[in-house]
N, C-alpha and C positions, 0 to 999 in steps of 0.2 A: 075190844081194844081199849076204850076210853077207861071200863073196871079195871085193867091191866095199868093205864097212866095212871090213873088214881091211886094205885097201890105202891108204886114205884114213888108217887108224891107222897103216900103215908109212912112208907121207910123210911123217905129224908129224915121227914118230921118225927118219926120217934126217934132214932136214932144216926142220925145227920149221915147216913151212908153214902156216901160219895160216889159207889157203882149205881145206886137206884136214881141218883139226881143225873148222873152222867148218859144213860140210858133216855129221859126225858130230851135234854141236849143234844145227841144226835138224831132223835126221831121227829125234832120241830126245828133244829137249827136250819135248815136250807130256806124253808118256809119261812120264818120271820128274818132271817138275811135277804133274801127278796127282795120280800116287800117291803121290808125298809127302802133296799136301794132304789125299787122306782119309785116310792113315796120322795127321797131327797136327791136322785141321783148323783149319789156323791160314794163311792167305797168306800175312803173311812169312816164317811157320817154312819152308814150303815152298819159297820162293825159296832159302833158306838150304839146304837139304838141296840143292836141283838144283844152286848153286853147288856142293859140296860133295864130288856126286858127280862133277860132270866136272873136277874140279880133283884127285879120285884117277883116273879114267882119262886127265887128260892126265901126272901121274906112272906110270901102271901101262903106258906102251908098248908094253913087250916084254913083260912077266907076261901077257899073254894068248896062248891057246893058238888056232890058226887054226880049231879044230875047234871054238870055243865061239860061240856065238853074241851077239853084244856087247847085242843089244837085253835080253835072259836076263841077263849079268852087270848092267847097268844097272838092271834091276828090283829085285833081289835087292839091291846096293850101296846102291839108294834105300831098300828096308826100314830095310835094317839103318842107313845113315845119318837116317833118322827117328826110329828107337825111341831111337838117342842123341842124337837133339836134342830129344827129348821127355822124356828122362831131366834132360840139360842145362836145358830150361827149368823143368823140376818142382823141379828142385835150387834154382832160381833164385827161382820163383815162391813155395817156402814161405821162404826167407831173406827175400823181401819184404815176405810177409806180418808174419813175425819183425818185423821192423826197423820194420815199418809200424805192428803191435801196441803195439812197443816208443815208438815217437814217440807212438801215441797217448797210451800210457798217462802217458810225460812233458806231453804238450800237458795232459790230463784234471788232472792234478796240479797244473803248474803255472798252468793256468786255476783252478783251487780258491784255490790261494795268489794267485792275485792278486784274486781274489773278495775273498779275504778283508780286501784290503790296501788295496781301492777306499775303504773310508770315513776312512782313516787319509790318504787322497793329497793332497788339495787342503791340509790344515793343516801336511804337510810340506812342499810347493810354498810355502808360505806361510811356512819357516823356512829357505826360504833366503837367498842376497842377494839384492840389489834389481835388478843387474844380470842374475844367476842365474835369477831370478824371470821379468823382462823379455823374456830370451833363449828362455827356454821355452814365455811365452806367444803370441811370436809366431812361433814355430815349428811349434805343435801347436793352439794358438787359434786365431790366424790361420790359420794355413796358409801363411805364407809362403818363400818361398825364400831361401837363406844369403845371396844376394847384396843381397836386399831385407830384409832383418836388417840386416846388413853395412852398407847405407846407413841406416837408422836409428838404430843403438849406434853411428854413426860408426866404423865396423872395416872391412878387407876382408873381401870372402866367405868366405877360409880362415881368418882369424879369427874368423867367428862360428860358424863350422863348429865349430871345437874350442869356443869357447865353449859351442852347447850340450850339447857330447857331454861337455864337465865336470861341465854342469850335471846332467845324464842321472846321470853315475855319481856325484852329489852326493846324491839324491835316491835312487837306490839304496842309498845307506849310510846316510841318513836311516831310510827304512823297515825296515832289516834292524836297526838298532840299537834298533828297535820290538820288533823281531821276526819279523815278516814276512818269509819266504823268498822273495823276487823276483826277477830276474832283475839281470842286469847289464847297463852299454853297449849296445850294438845291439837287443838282445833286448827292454829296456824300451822304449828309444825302437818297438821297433815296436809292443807294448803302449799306450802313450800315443797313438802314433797313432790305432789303434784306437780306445782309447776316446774321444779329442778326433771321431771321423769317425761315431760314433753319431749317429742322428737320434731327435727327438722324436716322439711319436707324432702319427698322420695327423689333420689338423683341429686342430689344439693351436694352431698361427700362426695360423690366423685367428680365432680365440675369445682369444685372447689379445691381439691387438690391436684387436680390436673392443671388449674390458674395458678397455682400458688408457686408446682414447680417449675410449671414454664417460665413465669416472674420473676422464680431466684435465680442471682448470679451463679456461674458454674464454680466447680469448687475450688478450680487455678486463681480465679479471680478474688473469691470471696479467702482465700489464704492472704492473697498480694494485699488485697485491702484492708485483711487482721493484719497484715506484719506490716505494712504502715501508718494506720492506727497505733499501733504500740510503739513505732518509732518515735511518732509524737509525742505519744502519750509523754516516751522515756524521757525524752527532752525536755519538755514544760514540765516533765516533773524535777528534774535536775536544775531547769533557770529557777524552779521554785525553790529547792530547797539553798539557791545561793542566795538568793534574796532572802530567804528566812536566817539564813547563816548572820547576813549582814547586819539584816532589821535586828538580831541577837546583839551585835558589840555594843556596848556602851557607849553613851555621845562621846563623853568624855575624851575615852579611847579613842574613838574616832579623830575627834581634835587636835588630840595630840600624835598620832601617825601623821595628819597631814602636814602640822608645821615642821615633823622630822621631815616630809618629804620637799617641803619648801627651802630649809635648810641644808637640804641636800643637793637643790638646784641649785641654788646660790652658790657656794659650795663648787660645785662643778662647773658654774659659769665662772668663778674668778679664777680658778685653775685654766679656764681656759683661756681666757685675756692673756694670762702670765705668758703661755705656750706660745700665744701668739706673736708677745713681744719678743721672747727669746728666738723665737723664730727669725724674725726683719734684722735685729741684732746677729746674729750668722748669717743671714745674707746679707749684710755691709759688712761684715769681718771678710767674707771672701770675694767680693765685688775689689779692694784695694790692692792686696798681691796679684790679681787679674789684672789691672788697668798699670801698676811699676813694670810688672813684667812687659804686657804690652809696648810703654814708652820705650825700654831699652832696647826692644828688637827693633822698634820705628827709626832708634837715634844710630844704629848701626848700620841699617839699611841707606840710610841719607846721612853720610858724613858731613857734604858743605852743605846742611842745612842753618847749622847754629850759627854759621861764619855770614854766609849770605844775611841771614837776619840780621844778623852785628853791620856788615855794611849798610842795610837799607833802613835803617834805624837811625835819622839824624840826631837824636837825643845823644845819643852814644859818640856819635865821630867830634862832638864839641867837646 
């Protein structure tokens, strides 16, 4: 069997036959997949050695000697290429660890710093622009996507895109000029995500709107007190707009309507005097035909009146 491998490795090597190297390959592949794997117990490590090693026996050709037996070289090839892929991955595994320790300890940090930055965020959000403002809350409030931004700020999608990534490192300089060590660009935006993607705790929505309707007035009520609300409204806004009417006229104008209206009073009070005299005047024009008429009904009813006086009158009888 071993003059049979050897010959099947001498047809690779004169003329690279693919069937005579394929034939080695399944007659030793089980056997050095093995023992790779309880040498690293690891599956893919072990795939990785048995590529490994028949990729130095399809180099080593001619470096084998007829008198060795290839199954022997192959066992041996496999140790030795396991203990340095387990070297290789040990090498790899504590860098990883490293690098892993290392992000944690940046993530731990700069989770602290943003702990600390959380109650300072929403009155910086609130010291930006209006559009600054706008862009971010419906980016990270909402949830929305730059295109449905985009059609609300009235902007393309790659406009609103940079829009909030302005606003993102606007809000970043905000905080740090606090003092707060936070992140920048990409880094916050995914912190803000984050926190905008937080839930409230479990049973809070339904006790909270169960409070909220019991709380509101009913809707007969909550009508009566929009329609007199706006009655009001109507009103102060009409006293206002006559006081705006007025604070409008000219002093001048002004001025002079009032002495028209003083002149009008005057005016009206001597007309009325007048009325009044003409008045008293008619009543003593009719008070004198009242009082003759009366005498001659008096002087007819009592004839010896005028005679009797004439006797008792001694001025007279002299």
């Amino acid at each position: 069997m071993d003059d049979h491998d050897h010959q099947l490795l001498r047809n690779y090597a004169a003329s690279r036959d693919e069937a005579s190297f394929r034939g080695l390959v399944d007659r030793y592949l089980d056997m050095v997949y093995h023992t790779a794997l309880r040498k690293t117990r690891n599956p893919t490590l072990a795939e990785e050695v048995a590529q490994q090693v028949f990729t130095i026996l399809a180099r080593k050709t001619t470096g084998l000697r007829a008198g060795n037996g290839i199954g022997g070289w192959l066992h041996r090839t496999t140790i030795l290429e396991a203990m340095k892929a387990l070297r290789v991955e040990g090498q790899r595994v504590r860098k990883m660890k490293e690098l892993s320790k290392h992000q944690q300890n940046e993530a731990n940090e700069d989770s602290s710093q943003w702990n600390e930055a959380l109650p300072a965020l929403d009155e910086a959000i609130e010291e930006l622009q209006a559009s600054d403002r706008q862009a971010l809350s419906l980016r990270f409030f909402d949830g929305l996507s730059f295109r449905v931004i985009g059609e609300a700020m009235g902007k393309s999608e790659d406009a609103s895109q940079k829009q909030v990534s302005r606003a993102v490192e606007k809000l970043s300089a905000l905080l740090r000029r606090q003092g707060f060590a936070v992140p920048c660009g990409a880094a916050l935006a995914v912190l803000l995500a984050s926190e905008a993607a937080k839930a409230a705790p479990t049973g809070l929505s339904l006790s909270v709107s169960k409070g909220a309707i019991a709380a509101a007035p009913s809707i007969a009520a909550s009508t009566l007190i929009g329609n007199t609300l706006l009655t009001m409204a109507y009103t102060k806004t009409k006293v206002a707009l006559a006081l705006v009417a007025v604070s409008l006229i000219p002093i001048g104008l002004q001025w002079k309507r009032i002495h028209k209206l003083e002149d009008h009073v005057a005016t009206l009070s001597t007309q009325q005097g007048e009325l009044a005299a003409q008045g008293e005047n008619v009543a003593e024009q009719g008070k004198q035909p009242f009082l003759s008429k009366q005498e001659s009904v008096l002087a007819r009813a009592n004839p010896q009146t005028e005679g009797k006086s004439s006797e008792a009158d001694p001025a007279r009888c002299n």
